[in-house]
C-alpha positions in Angstrom: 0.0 0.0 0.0 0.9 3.3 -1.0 1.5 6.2 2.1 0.0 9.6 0.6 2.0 12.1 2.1 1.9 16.0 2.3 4.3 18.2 3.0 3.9 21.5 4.8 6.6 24.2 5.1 6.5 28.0 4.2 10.3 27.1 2.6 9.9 25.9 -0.8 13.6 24.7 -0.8 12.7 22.4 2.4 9.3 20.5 0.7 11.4 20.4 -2.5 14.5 18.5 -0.6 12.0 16.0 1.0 9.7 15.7 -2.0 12.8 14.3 -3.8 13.8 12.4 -0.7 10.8 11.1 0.5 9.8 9.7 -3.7 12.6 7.8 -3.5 11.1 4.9 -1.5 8.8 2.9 -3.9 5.7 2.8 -1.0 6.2 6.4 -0.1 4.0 9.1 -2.3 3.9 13.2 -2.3 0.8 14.2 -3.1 0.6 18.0 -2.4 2.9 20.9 -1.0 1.8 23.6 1.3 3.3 26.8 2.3 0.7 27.9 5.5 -1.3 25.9 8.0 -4.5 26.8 6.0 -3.2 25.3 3.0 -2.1 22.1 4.6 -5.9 21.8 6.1 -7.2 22.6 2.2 -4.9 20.2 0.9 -5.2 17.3 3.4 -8.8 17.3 2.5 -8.6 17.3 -1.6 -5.4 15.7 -1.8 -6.7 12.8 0.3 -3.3 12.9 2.2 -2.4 9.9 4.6 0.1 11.6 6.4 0.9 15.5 6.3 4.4 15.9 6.9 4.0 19.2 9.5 6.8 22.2 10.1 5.7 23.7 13.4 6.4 27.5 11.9 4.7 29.1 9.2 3.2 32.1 8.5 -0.9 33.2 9.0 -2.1 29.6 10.7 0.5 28.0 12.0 1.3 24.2 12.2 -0.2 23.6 15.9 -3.5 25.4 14.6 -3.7 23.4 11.6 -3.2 20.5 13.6 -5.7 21.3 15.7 -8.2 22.1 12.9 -7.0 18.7 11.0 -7.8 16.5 14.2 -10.9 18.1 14.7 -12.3 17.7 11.5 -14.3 14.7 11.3 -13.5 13.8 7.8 -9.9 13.1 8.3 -9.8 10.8 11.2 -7.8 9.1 9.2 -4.8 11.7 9.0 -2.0 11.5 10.6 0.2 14.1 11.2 4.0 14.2 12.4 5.4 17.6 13.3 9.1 19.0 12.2 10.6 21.1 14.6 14.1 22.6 15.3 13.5 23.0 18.7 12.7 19.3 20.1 12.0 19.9 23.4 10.0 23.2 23.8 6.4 23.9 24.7 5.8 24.0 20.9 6.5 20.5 21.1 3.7 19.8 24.1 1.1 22.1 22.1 1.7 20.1 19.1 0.9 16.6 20.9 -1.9 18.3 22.8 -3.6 19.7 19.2 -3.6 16.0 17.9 0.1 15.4 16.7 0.7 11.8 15.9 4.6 12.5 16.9 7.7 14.6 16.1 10.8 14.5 14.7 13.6 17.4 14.8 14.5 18.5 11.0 18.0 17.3 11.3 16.4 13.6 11.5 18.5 10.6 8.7 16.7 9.4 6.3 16.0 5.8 8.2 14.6 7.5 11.0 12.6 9.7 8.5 10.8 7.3 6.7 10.5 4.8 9.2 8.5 7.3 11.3 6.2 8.5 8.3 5.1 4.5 7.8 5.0 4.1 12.0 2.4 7.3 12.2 0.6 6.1 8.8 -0.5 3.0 11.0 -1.5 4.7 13.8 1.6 4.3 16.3 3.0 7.8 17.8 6.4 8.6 17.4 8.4 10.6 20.0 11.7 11.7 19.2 14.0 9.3 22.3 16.3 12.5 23.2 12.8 14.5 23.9 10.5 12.1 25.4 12.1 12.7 28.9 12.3 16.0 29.0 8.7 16.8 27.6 7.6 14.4 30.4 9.5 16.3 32.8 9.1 19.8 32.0 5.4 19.8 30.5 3.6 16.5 31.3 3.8 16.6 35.0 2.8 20.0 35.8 -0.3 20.6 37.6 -3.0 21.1 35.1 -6.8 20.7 34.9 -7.1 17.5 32.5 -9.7 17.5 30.0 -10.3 14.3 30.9 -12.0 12.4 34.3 -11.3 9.5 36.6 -14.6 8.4 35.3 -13.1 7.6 31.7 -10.2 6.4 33.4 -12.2 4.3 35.2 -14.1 2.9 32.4 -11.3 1.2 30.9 -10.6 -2.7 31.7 -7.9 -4.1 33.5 -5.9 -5.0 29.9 -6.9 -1.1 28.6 -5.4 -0.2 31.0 -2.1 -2.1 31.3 -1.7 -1.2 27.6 -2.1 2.5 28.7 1.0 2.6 30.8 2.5 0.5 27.8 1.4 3.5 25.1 2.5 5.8 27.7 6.4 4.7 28.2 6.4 4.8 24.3 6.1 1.1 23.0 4.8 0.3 20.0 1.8 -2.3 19.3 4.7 -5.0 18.4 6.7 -4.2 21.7 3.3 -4.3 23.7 2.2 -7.7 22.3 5.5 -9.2 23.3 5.1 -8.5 26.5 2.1 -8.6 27.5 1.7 -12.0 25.0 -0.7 -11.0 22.9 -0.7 -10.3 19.2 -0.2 -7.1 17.5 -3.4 -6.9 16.0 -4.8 -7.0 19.7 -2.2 -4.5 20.8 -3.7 -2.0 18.3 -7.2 -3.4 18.8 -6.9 -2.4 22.5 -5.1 1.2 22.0 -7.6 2.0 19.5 -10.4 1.3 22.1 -8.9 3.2 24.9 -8.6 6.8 22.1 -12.4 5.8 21.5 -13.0 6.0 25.5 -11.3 8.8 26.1 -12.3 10.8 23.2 -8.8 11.6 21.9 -7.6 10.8 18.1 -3.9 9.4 18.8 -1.8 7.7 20.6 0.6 10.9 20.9 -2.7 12.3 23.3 -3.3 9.1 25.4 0.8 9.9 26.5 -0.5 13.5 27.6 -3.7 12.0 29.3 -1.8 9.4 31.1 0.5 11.9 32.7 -1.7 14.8 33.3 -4.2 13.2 35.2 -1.1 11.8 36.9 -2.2 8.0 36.3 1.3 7.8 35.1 4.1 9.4 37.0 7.2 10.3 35.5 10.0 7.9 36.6 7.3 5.4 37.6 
């Protein structure tokens, strides 16, 4: 199968480099180019776009908003969006996550890294650059803030939901979850895709944020 992806970036030199780069796998497609987060929303929509490759800075709507207004449009569920950004660690980072973002990579990323995290994000895992993941946690994810979601959601999930919560939450993937909890991968997916349905979030970038904001994951834990 085919990945559609877009690529949104106000520098024409940037989407050319990774339009070239990113054509050069044989299961890897660029369907559309956008210079502002309102063309990226346009173009996810008529370009049918799996996943929209996402700077974080552009001019007019920037890539957070259109993130937002991508995840919250109800015909493209299906998108998946992975943010570029210089600056790996800063709040940018958090507001990008919180907004919907499947993942992030910084700009500097190899071209393994790159395309392996376009095809992880395309099948619905999140993707959170290693050298960040700490200090997002640290700096953002466990201050005190007013979740937007309740212990009663939490509490609706099942003994396995939630085992795979705090297995989504340390950053596994379904294949890393199945082999230790000793199920398949299918059911790994099966089971993270039920807990975003229950706790009304669209990835599993979001059910990170959840689990340590309401603090039913504690950092170091």
């Amino acid at each position: 199968m085919t990945i559609r992806v877009l690529l949104a970036d106000d520098h024409a030199l940037v989407r050319s480099s990774f339009r070239i780069l990113i054509e050069s796998e044989p299961d890897l497609e660029v369907v559309g180019e956008a210079a502002t987060g309102h063309e990226a929303v346009r173009l996810a929509r008529s370009a049918r776009a799996d996943v929209v490759l996402m700077d974080i800075w552009m001019p007019g709507m920037d890539g957070i908003a259109a993130t937002r207004a991508l995840t919250a449009d109800q015909g493209l569920t299906d998108v998946r969006v992975l943010m570029l950004t210089t600056f790996e660690a800063d709040e940018y980072v958090f507001q990008a996550l919180r907004a919907g973002a499947s993942g992030f990579l910084g700009k500097g990323v190899g071209l393994p890294d790159l395309f392996h995290a376009i095809r992880l994000v395309a099948d619905g895992e999140c993707l959170l650059s290693p050298g960040a993941t700490k200090a997002l946690i640290n700096r953002y994810l466990a201050t005190p803030e007013r979740p937007s979601t309740g212990a009663a959601e939490l509490r609706s999930l099942t003994t396995r939901e939630r085992q795979v919560l705090m297995l989504v939450a340390a950053g596994l993937s379904n294949d890393a979850i199945a082999e230790q909890l000793r199920i398949s991968p299918s059911t790994a997916k099966t089971h993270a895709n039920r807990i975003m349905t229950k706790l009304g979030v669209g990835s599993r970038a979001q059910l990170v944020v959840i689990a340590y904001q309401t603090g039913y994951v504690r950092p170091g834990a």
